[in-house]
C-alpha positions in Angstrom: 109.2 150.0 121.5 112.3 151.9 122.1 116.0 151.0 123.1 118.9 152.6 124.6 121.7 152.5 121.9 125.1 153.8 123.3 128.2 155.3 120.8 130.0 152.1 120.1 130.9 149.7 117.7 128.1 147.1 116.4 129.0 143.9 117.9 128.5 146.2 121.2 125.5 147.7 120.3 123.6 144.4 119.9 124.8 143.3 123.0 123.8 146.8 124.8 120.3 147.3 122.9 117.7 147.1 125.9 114.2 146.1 125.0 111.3 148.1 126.9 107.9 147.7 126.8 105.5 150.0 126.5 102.1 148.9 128.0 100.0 152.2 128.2 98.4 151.4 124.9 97.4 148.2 125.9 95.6 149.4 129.2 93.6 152.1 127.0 92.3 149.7 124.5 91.6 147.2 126.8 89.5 150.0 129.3 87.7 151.1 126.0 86.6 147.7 125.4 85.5 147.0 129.1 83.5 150.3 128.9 81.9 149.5 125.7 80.5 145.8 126.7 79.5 147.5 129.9 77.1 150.2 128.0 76.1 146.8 125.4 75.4 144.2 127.9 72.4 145.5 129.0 71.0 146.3 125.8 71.8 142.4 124.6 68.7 140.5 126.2 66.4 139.7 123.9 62.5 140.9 123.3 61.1 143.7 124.8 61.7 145.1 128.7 58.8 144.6 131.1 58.9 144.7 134.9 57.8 141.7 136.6 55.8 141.3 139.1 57.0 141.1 142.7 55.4 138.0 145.0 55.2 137.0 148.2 55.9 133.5 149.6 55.0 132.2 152.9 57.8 129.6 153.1 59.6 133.0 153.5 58.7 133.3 157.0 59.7 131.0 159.7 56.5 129.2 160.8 55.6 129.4 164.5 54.4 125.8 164.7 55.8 122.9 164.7 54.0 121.5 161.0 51.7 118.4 161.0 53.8 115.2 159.7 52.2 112.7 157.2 54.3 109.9 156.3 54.4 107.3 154.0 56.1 104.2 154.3 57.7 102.1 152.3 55.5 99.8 152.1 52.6 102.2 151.6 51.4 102.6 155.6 50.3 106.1 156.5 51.1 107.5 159.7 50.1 110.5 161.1 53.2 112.3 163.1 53.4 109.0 165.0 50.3 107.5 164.6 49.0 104.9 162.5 46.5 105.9 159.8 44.0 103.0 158.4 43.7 104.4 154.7 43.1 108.0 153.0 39.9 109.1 153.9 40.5 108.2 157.8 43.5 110.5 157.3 41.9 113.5 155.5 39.4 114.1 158.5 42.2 113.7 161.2 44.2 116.0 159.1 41.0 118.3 159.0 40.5 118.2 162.7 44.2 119.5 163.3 44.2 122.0 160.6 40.7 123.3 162.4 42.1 123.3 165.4 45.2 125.2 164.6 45.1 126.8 160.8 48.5 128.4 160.7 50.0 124.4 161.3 51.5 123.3 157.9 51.8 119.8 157.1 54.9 118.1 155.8 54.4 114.9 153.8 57.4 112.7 154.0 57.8 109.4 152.4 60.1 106.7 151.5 61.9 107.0 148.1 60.2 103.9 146.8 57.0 104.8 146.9 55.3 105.2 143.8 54.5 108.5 142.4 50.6 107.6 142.2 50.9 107.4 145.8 52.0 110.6 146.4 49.7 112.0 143.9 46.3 110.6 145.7 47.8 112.2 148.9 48.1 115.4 147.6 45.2 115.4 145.7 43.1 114.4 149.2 44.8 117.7 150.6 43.4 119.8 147.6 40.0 118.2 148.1 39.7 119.1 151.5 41.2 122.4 151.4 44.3 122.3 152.8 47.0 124.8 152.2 50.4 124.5 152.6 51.4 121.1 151.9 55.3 120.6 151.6 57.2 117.6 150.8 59.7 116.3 152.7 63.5 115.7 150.9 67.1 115.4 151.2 69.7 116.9 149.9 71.1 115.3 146.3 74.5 113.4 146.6 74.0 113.1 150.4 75.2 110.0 151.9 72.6 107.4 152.6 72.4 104.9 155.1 72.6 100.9 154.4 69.9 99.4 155.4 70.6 96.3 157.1 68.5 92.8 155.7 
């Protein structure tokens, strides 16, 4: 820290005396610092490196077709994009029939919040018995306003 201290008496000097501030230091210390958690960062994570291995997702790409809707109702119903579905065996070999028709055609599973998990479950197991790929459930987004429902 220096002042500038002029050739006067002392009751003028304290009133003269000019503080300055000298922040060069500061900067270097601070860079040092930066520099060395930059070179440490890295080093920090724990256990051993390894390179992972890189995959490939098809919800990546944009799907050509339209995918084939399943929903389930709140009261348990299954329809098939429109249409009503009986029970889960009358639905697996209409969902088999589209899927041999077209095999690139998803299917979306949507359903009312509700419904029980089990239910949801059997569905998805009936796709993996059959051999369909490419099942994706149907959701909104967390916090998003929902609708009343009128009695």
């Amino acid at each position: 820290m220096g002042a500038t201290v002029a050739n006067v008496s002392q009751k003028q000097r304290r009133a003269q005396v000019l503080p300055e501030i000298n922040v060069t230091p500061l900067v270097d210390v601070v860079l040092v610092l930066l520099i060395i958690f930059m070179v440490i960062a890295p080093e920090l994570e724990h256990g051993e490196r390894v390179e992972v291995p890189a995959i490939t997702t098809p919800d990546e790409k944009k799907p050509k077709l339209d995918p084939v809707t399943v929903t389930i109702t709140q009261a348990g119903k299954l329809f098939l994009e429109k249409e009503p579905i009986a029970d889960l065996p009358a639905l697996a070999e209409r969902v088999k029939a589209a899927h041999a028709a077209e095999p690139d055609r998803r299917i979306l599973l949507k359903g009312d919040a509700s419904v029980p998990y089990a239910r949801f479950r059997e569905t998805l197991a009936m796709f993996q018995a059959n051999g369909l790929p490419g099942v994706s459930l149907s959701v909104s987004q967390k916090g998003a306003p929902q609708t009343a429902k009128e009695p």
